[in-house]
mmCIF file of the N, C-alpha and C atoms, coordinates in Angstrom:
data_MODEL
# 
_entry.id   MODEL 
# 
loop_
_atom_site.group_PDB 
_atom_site.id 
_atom_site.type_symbol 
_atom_site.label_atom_id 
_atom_site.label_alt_id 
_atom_site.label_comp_id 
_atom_site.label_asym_id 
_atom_site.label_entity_id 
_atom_site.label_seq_id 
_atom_site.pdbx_PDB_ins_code 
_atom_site.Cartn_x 
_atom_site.Cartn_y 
_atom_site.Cartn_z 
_atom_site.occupancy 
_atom_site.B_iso_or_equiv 
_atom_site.pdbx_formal_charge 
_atom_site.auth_seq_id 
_atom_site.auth_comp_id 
_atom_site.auth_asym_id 
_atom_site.auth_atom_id 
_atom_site.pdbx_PDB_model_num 
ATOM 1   N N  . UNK A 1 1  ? -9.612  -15.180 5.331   1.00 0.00 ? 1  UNK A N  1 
ATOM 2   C CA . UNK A 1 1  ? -10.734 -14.265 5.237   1.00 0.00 ? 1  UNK A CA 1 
ATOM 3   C C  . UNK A 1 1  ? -10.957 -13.609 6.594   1.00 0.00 ? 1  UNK A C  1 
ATOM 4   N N  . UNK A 1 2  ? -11.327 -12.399 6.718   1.00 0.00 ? 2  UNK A N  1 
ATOM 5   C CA . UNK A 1 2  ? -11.572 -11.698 7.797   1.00 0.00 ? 2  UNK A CA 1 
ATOM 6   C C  . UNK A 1 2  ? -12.730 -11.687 8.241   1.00 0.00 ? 2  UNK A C  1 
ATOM 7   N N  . UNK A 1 3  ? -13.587 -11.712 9.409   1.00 0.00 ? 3  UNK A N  1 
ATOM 8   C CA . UNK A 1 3  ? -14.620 -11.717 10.285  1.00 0.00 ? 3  UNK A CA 1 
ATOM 9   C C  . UNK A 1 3  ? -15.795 -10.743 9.321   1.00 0.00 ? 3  UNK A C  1 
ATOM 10  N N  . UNK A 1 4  ? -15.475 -10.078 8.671   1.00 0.00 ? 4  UNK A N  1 
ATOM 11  C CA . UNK A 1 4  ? -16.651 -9.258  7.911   1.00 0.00 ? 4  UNK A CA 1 
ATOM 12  C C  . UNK A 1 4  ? -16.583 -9.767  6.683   1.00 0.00 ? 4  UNK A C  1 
ATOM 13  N N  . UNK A 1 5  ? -16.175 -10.970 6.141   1.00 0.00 ? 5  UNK A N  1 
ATOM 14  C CA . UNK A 1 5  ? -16.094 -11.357 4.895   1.00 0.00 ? 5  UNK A CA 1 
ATOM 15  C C  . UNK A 1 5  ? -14.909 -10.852 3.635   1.00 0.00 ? 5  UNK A C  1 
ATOM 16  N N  . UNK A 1 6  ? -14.385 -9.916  4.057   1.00 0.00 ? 6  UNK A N  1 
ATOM 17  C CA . UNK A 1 6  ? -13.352 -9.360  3.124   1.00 0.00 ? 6  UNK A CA 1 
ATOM 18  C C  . UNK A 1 6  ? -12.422 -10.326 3.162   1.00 0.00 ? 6  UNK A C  1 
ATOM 19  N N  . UNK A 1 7  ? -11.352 -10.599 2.008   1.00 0.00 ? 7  UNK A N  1 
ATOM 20  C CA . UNK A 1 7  ? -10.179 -11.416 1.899   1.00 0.00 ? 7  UNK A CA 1 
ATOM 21  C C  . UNK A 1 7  ? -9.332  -10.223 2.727   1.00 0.00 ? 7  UNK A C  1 
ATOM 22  N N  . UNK A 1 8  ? -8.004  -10.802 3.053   1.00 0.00 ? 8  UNK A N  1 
ATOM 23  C CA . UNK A 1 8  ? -6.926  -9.814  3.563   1.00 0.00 ? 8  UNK A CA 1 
ATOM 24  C C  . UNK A 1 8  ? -6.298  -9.096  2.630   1.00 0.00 ? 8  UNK A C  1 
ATOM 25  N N  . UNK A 1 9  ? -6.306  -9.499  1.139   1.00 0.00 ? 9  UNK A N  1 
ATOM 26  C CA . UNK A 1 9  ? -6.056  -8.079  0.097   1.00 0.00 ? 9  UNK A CA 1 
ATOM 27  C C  . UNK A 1 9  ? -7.002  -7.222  0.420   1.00 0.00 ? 9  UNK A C  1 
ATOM 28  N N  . UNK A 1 10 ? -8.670  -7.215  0.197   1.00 0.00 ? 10 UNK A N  1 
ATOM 29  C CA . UNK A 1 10 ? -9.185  -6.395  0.748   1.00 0.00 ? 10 UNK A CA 1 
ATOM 30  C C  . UNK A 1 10 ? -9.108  -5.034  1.585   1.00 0.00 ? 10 UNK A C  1 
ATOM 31  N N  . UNK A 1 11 ? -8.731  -5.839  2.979   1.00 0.00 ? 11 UNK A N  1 
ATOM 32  C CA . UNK A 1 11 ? -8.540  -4.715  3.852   1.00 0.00 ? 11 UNK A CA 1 
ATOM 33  C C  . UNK A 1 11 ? -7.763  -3.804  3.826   1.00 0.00 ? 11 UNK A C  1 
ATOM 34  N N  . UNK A 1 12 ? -6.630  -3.952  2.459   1.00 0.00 ? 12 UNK A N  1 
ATOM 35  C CA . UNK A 1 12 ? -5.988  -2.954  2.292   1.00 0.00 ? 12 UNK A CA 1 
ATOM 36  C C  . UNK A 1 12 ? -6.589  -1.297  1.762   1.00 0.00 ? 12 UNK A C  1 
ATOM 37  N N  . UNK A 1 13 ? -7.970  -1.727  1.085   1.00 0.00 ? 13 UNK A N  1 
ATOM 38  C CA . UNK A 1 13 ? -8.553  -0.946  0.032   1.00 0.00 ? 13 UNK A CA 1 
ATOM 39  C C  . UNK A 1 13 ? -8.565  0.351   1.819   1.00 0.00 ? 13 UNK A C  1 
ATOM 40  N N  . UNK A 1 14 ? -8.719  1.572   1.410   1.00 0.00 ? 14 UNK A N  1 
ATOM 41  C CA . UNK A 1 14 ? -9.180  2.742   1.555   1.00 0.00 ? 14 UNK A CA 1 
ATOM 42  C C  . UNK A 1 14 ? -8.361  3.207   3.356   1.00 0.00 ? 14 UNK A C  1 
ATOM 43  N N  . UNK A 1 15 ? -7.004  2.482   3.563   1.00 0.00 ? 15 UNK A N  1 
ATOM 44  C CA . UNK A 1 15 ? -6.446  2.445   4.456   1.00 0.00 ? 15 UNK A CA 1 
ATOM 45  C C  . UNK A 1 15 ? -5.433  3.146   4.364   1.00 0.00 ? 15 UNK A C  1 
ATOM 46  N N  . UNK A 1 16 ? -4.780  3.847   5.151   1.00 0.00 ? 16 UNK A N  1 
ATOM 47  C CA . UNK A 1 16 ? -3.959  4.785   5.132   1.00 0.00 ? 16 UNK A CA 1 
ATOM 48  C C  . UNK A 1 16 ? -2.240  4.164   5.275   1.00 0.00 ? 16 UNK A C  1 
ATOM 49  N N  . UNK A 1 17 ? -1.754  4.618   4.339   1.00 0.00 ? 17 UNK A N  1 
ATOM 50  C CA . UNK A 1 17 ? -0.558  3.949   3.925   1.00 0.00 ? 17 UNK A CA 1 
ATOM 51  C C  . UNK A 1 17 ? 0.540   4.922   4.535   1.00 0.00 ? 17 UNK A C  1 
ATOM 52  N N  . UNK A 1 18 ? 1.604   4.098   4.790   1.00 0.00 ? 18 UNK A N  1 
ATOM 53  C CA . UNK A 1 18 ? 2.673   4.589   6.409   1.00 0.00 ? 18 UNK A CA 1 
ATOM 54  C C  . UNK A 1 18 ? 4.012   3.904   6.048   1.00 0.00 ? 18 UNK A C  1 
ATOM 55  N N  . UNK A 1 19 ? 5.297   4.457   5.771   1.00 0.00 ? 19 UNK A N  1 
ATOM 56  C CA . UNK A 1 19 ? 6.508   4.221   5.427   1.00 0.00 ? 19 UNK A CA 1 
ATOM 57  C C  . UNK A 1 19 ? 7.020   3.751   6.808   1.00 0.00 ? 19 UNK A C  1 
ATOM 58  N N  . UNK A 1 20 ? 7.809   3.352   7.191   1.00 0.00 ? 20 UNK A N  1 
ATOM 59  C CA . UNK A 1 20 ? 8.388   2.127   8.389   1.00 0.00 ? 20 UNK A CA 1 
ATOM 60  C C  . UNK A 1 20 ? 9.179   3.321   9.711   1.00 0.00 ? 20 UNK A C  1 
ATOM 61  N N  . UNK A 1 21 ? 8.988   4.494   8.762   1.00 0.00 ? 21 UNK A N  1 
ATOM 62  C CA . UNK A 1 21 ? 9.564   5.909   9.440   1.00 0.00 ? 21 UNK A CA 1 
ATOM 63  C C  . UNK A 1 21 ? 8.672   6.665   9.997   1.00 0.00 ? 21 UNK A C  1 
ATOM 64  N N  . UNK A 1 22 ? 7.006   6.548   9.618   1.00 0.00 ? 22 UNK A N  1 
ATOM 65  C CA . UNK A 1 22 ? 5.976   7.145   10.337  1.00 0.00 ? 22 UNK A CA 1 
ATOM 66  C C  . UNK A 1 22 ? 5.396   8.056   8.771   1.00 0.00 ? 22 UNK A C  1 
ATOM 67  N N  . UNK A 1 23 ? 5.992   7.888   7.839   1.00 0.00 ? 23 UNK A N  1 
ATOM 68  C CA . UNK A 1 23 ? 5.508   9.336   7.012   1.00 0.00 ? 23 UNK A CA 1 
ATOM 69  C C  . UNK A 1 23 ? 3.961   8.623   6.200   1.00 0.00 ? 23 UNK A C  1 
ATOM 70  N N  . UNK A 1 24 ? 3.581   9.366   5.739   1.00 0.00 ? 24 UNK A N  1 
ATOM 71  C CA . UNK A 1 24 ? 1.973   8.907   5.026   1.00 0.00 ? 24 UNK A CA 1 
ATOM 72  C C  . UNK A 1 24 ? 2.251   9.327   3.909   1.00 0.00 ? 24 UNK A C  1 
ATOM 73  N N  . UNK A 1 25 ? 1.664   7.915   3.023   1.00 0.00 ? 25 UNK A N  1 
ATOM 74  C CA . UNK A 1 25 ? 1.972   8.515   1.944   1.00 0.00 ? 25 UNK A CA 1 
ATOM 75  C C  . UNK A 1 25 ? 0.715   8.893   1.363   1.00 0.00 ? 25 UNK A C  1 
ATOM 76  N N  . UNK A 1 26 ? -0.237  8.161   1.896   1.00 0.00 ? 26 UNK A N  1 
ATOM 77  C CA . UNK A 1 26 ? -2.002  8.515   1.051   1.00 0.00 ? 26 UNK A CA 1 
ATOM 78  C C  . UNK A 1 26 ? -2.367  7.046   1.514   1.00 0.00 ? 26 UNK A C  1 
ATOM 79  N N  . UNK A 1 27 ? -3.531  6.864   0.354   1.00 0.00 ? 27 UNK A N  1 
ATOM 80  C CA . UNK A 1 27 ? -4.941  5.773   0.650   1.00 0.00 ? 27 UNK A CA 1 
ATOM 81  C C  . UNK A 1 27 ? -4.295  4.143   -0.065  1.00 0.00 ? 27 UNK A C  1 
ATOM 82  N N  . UNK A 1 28 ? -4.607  3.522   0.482   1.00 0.00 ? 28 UNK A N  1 
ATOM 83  C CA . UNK A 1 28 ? -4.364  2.113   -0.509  1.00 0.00 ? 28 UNK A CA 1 
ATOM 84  C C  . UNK A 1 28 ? -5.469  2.368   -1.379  1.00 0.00 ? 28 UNK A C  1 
ATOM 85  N N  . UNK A 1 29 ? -5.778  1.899   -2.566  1.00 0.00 ? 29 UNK A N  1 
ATOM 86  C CA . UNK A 1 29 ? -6.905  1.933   -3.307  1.00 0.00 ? 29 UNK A CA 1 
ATOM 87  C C  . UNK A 1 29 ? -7.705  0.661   -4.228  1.00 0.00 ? 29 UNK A C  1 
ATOM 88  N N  . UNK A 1 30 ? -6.360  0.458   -4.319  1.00 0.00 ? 30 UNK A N  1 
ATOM 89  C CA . UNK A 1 30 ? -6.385  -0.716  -5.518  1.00 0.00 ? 30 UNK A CA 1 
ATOM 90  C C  . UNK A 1 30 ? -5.508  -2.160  -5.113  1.00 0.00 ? 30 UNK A C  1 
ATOM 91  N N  . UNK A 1 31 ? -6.216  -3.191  -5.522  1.00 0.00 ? 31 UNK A N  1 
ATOM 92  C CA . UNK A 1 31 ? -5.205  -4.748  -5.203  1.00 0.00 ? 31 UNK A CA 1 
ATOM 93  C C  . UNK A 1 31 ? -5.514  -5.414  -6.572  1.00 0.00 ? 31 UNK A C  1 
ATOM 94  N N  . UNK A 1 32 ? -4.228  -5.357  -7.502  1.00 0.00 ? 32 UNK A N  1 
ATOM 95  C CA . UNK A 1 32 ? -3.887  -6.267  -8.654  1.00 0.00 ? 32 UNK A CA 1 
ATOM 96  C C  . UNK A 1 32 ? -2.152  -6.691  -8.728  1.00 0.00 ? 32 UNK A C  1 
ATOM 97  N N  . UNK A 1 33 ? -2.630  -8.295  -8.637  1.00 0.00 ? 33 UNK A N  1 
ATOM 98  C CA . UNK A 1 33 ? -1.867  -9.096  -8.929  1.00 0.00 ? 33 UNK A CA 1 
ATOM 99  C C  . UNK A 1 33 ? -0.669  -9.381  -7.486  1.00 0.00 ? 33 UNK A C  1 
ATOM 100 N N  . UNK A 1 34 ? 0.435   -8.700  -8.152  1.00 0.00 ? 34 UNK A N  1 
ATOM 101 C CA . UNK A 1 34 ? 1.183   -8.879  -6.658  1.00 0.00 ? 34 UNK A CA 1 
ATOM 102 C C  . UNK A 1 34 ? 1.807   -7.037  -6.067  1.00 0.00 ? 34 UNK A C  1 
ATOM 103 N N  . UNK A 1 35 ? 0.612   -6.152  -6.341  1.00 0.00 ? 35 UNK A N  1 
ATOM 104 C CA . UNK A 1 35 ? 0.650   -4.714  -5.958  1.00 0.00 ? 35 UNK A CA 1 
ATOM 105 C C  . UNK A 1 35 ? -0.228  -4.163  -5.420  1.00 0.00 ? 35 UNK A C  1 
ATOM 106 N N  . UNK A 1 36 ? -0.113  -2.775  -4.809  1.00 0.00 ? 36 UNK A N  1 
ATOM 107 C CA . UNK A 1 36 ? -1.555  -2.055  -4.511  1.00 0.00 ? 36 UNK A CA 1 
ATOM 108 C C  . UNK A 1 36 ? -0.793  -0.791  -5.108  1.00 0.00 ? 36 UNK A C  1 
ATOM 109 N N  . UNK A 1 37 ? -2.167  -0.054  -5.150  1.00 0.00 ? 37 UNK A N  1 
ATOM 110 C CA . UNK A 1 37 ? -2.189  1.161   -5.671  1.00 0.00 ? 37 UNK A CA 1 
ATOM 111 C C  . UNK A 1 37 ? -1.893  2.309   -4.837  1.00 0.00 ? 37 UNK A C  1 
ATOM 112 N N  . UNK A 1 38 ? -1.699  3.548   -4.634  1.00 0.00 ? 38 UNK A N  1 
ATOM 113 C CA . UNK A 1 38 ? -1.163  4.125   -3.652  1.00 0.00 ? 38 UNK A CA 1 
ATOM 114 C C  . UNK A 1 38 ? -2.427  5.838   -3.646  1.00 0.00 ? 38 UNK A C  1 
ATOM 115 N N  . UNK A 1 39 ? -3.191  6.005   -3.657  1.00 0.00 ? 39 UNK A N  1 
ATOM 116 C CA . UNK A 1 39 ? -3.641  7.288   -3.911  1.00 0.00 ? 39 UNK A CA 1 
ATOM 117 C C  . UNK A 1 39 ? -3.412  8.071   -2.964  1.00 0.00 ? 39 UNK A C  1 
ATOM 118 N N  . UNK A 1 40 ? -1.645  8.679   -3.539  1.00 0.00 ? 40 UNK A N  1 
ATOM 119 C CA . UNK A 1 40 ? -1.448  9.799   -3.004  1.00 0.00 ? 40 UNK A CA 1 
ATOM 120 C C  . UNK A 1 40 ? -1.831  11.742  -3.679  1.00 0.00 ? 40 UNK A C  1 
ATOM 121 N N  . UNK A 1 41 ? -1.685  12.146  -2.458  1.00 0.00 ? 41 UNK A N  1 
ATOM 122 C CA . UNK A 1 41 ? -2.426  13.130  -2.348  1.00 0.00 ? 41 UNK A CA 1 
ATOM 123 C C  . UNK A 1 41 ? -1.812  14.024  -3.236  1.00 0.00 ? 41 UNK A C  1 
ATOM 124 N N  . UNK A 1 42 ? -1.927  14.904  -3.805  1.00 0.00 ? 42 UNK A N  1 
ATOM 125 C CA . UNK A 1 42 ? -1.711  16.175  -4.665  1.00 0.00 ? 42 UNK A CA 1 
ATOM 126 C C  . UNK A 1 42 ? -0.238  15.775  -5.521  1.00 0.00 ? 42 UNK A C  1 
ATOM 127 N N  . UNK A 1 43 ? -0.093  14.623  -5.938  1.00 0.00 ? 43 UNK A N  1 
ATOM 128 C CA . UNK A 1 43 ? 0.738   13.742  -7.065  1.00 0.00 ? 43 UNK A CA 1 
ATOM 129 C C  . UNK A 1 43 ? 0.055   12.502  -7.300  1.00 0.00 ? 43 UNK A C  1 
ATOM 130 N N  . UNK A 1 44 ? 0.760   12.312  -9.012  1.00 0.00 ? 44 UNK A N  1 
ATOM 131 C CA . UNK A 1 44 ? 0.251   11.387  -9.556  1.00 0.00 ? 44 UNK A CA 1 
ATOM 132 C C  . UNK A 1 44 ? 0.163   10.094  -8.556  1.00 0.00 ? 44 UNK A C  1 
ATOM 133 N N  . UNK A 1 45 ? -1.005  8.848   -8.383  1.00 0.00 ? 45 UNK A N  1 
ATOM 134 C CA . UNK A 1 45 ? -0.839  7.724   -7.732  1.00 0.00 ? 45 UNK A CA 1 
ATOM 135 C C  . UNK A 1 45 ? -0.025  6.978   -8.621  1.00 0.00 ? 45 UNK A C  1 
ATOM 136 N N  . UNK A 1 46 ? 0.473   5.910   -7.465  1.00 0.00 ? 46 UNK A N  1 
ATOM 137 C CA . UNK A 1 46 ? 1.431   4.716   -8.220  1.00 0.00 ? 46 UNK A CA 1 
ATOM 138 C C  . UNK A 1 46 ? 1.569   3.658   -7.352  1.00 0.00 ? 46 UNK A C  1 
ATOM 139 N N  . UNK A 1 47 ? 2.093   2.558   -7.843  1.00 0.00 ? 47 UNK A N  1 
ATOM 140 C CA . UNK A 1 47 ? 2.028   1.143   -7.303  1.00 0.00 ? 47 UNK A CA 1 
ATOM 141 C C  . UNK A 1 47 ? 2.724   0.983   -6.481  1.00 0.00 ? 47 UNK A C  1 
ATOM 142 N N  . UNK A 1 48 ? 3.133   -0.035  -5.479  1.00 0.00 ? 48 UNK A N  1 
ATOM 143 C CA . UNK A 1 48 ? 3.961   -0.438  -4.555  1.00 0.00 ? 48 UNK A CA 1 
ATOM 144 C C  . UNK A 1 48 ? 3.745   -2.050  -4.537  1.00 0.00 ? 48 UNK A C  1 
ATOM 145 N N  . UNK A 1 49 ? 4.729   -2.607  -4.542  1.00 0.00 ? 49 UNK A N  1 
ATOM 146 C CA . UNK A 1 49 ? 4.775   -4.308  -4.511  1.00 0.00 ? 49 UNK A CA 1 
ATOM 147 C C  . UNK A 1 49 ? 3.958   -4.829  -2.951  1.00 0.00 ? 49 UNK A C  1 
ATOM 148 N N  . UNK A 1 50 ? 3.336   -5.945  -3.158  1.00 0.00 ? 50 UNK A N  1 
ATOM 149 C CA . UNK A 1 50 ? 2.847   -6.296  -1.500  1.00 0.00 ? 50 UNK A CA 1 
ATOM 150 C C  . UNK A 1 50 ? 3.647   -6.616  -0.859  1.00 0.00 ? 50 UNK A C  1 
ATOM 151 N N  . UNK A 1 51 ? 4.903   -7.151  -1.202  1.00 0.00 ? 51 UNK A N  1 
ATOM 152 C CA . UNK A 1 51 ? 6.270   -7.491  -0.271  1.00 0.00 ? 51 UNK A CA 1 
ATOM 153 C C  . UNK A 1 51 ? 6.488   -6.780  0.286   1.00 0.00 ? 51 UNK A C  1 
ATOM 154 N N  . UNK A 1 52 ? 6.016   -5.473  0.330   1.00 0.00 ? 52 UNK A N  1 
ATOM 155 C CA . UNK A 1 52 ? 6.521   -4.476  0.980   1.00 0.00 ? 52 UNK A CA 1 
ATOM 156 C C  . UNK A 1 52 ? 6.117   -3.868  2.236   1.00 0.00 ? 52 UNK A C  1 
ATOM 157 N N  . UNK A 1 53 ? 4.966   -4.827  1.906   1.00 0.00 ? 53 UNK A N  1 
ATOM 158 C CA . UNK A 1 53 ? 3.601   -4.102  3.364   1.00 0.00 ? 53 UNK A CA 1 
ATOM 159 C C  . UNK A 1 53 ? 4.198   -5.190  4.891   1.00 0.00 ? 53 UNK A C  1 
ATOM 160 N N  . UNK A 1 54 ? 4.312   -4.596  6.056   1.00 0.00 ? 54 UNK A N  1 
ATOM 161 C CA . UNK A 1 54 ? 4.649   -5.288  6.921   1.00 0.00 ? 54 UNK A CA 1 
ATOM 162 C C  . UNK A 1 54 ? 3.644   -5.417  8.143   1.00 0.00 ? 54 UNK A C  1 
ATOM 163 N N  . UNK A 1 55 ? 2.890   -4.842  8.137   1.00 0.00 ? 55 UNK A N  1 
ATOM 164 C CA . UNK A 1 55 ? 1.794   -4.968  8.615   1.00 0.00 ? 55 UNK A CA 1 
ATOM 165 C C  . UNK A 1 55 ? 0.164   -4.009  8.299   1.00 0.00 ? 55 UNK A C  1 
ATOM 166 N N  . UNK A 1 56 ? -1.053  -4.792  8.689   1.00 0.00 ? 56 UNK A N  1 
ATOM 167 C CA . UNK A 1 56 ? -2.396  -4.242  8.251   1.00 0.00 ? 56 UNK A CA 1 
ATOM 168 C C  . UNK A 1 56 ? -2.896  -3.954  9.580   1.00 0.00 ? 56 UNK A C  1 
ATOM 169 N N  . UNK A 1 57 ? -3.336  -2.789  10.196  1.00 0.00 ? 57 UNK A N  1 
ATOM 170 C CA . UNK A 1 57 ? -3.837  -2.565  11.197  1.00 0.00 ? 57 UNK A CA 1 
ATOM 171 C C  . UNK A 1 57 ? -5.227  -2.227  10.341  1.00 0.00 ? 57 UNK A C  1 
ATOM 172 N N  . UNK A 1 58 ? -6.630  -1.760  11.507  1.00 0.00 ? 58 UNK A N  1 
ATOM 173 C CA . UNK A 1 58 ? -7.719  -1.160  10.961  1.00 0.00 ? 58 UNK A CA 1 
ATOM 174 C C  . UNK A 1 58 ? -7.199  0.185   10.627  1.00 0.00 ? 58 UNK A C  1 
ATOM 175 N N  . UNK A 1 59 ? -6.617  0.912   10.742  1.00 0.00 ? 59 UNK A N  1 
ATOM 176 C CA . UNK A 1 59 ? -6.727  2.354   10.237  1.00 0.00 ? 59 UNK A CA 1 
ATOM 177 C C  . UNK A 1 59 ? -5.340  2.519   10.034  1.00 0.00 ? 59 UNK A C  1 
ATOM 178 N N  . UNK A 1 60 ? -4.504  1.436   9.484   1.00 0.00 ? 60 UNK A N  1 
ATOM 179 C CA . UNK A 1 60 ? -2.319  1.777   8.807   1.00 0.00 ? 60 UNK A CA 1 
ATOM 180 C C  . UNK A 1 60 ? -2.341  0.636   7.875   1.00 0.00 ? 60 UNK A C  1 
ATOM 181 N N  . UNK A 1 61 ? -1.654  0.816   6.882   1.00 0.00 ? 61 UNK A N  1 
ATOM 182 C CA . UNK A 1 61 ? -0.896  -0.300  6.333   1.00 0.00 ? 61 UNK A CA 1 
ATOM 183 C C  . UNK A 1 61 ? 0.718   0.520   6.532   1.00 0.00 ? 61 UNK A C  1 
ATOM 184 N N  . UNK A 1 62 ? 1.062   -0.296  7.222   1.00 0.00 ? 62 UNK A N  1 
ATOM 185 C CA . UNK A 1 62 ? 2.833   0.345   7.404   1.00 0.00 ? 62 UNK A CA 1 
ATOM 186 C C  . UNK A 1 62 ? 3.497   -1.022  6.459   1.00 0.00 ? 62 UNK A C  1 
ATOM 187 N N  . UNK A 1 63 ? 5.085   -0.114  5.859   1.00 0.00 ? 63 UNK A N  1 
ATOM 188 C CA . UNK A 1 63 ? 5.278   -0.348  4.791   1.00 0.00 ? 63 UNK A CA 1 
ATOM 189 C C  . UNK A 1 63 ? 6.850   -1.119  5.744   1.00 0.00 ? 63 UNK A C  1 
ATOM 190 N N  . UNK A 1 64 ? 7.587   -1.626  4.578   1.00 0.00 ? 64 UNK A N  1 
ATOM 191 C CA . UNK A 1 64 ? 9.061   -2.108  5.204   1.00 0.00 ? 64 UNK A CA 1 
ATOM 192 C C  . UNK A 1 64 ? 9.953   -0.914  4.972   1.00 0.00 ? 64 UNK A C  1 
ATOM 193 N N  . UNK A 1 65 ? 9.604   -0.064  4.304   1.00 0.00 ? 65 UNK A N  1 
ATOM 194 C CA . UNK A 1 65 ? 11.166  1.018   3.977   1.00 0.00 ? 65 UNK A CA 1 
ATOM 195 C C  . UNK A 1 65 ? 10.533  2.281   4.810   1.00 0.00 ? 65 UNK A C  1 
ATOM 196 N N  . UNK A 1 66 ? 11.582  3.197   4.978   1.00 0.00 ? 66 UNK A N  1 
ATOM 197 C CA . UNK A 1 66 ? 11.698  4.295   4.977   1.00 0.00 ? 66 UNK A CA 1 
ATOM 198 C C  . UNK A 1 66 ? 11.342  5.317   3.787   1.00 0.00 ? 66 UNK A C  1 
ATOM 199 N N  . UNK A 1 67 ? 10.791  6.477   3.972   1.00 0.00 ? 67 UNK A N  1 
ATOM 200 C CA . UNK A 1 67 ? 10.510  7.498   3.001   1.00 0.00 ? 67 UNK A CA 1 
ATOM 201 C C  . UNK A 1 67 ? 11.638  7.621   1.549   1.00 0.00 ? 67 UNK A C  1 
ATOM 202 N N  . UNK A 1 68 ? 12.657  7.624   2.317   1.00 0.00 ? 68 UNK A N  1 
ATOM 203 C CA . UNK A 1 68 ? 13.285  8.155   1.387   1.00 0.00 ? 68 UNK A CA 1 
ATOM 204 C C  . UNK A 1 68 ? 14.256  7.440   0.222   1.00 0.00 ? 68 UNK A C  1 
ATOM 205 N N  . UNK A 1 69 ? 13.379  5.914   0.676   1.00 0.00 ? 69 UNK A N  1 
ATOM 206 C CA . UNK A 1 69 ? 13.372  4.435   0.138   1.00 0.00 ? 69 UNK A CA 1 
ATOM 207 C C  . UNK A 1 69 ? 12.676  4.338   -1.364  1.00 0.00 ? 69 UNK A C  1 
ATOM 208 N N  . UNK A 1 70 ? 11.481  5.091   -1.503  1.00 0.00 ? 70 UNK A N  1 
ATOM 209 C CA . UNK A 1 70 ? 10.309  5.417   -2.176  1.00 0.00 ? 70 UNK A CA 1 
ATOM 210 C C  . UNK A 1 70 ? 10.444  4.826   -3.385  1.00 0.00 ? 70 UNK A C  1 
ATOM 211 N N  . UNK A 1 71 ? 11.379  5.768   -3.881  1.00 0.00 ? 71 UNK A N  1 
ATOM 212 C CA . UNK A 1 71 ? 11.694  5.304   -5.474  1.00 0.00 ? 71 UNK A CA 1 
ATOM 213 C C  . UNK A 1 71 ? 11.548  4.410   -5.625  1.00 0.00 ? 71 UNK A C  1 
ATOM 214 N N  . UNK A 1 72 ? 12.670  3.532   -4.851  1.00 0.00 ? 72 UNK A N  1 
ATOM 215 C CA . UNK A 1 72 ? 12.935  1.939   -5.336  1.00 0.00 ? 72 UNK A CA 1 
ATOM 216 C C  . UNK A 1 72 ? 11.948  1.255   -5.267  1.00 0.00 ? 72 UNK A C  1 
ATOM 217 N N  . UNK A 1 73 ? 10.748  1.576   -4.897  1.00 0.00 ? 73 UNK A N  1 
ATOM 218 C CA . UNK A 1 73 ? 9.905   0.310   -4.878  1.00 0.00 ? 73 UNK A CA 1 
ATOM 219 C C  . UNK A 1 73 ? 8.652   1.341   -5.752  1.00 0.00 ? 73 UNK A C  1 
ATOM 220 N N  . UNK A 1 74 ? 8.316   1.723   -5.950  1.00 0.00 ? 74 UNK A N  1 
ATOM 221 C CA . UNK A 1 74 ? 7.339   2.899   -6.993  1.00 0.00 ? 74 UNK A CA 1 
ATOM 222 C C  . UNK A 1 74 ? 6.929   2.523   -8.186  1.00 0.00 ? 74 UNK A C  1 
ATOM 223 N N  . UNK A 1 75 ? 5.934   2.263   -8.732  1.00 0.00 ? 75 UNK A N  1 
ATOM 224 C CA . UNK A 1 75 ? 6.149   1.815   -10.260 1.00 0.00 ? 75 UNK A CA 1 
ATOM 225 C C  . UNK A 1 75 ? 4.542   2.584   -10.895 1.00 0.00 ? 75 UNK A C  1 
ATOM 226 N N  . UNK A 1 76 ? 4.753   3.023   -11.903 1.00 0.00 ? 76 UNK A N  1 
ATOM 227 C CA . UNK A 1 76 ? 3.411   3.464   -12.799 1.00 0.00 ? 76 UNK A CA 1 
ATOM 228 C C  . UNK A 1 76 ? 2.505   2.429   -12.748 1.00 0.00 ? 76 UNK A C  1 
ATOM 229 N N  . UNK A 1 77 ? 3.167   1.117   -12.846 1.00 0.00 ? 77 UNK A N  1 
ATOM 230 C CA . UNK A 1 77 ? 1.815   0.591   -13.611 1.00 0.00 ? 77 UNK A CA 1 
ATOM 231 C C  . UNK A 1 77 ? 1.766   -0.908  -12.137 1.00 0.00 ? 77 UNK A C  1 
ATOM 232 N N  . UNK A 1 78 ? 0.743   -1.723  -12.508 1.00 0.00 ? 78 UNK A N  1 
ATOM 233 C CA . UNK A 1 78 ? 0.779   -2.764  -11.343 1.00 0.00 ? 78 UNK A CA 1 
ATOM 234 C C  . UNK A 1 78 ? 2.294   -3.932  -11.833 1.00 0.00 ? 78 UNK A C  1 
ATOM 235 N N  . UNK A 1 79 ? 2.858   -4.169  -10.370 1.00 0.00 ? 79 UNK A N  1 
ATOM 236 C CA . UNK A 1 79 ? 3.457   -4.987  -10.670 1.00 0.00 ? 79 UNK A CA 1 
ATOM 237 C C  . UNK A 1 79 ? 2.522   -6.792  -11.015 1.00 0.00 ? 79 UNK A C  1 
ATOM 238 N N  . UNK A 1 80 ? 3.362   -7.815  -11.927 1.00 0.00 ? 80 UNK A N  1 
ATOM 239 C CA . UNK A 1 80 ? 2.631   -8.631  -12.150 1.00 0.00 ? 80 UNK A CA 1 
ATOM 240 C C  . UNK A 1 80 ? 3.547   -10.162 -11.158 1.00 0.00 ? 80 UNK A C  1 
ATOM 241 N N  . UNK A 1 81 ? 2.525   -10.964 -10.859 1.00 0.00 ? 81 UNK A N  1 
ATOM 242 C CA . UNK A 1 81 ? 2.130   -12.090 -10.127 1.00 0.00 ? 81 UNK A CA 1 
ATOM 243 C C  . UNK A 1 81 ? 3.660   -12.772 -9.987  1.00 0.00 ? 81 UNK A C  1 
# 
């Protein structure tokens, strides 16, 4: 648990999400199961596995891949547990 009471899924909510290359992809939004949600900007949002996150700063969640990695880890719906 973190110093303001949030769990560390938490702090993912409303943090700006960062490919391992520097690119942005949009907002974290959502934490179900073993995913977050991705609300990117002017395209549909979509999931990303938490395995994937390599670190939580206050204002990045940077990711393990590169941009052009994307696909492979992308999914419509939440991945499950």
């Amino acid at each position: 648990m973190l110093s303001d009471g949030r769990t560390d899924l938490d702090a993912l909510i409303d943090i700006e999400v960062f490919t391992s290359d520097g690119e942005r992809l949009g907002k974290a939004e959502d934490v179900q199961d073993a995913s977050f949600r991705v609300d990117a900007p002017f395209q549909p949002d979509y999931w990303l596995p938490l395995k994937t996150v390599a670190s939580v700063d206050a204002d990045r969640v940077l990711l393990t891949f590169h941009r052009e990695q994307l696909d492979q880890y992308r999914s419509d719906e939440p991945l499950l547990a």
